[in-house]
C-alpha positions, 0 to 999 in steps of 0.5 A: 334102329330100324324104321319102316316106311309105310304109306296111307291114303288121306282124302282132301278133306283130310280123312284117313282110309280105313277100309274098303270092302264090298263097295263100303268104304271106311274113312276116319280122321285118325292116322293110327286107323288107317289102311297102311300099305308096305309098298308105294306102288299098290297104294297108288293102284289102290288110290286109282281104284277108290278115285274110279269106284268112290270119285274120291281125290286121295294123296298118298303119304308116307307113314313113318311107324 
């Protein structure tokens, strides 16, 4: 069995990135839409990049597919 470990970004009122193009930043509340990210490391530019751009808290969280 081989299982990959992905890794999303969920806002602390729980919502998912979806996407984040031109300044629009896309949010749902399911995780089966979101951004995934193959490596850890740039989702947490990304989170960074969304926290200075959309004053957003995000976590990163792994998503197990």
């Amino acid at each position: 069995m081989n299982i990959t470990t992905e890794y999303v970004l969920l806002t602390d009122d729980q919502n998912y990135v979806v996407e984040y193009l031109i300044g629009e930043l896309v949010l749902s509340n399911s995780i089966t839409e979101a951004m995934k990210f193959n490596d850890e490391k740039i989702a947490l530019r990304f989170k960074d990049r969304l926290k200075q751009s959309c004053q957003l808290t995000l976590s990163v969280n792994t998503y197990i597919d």
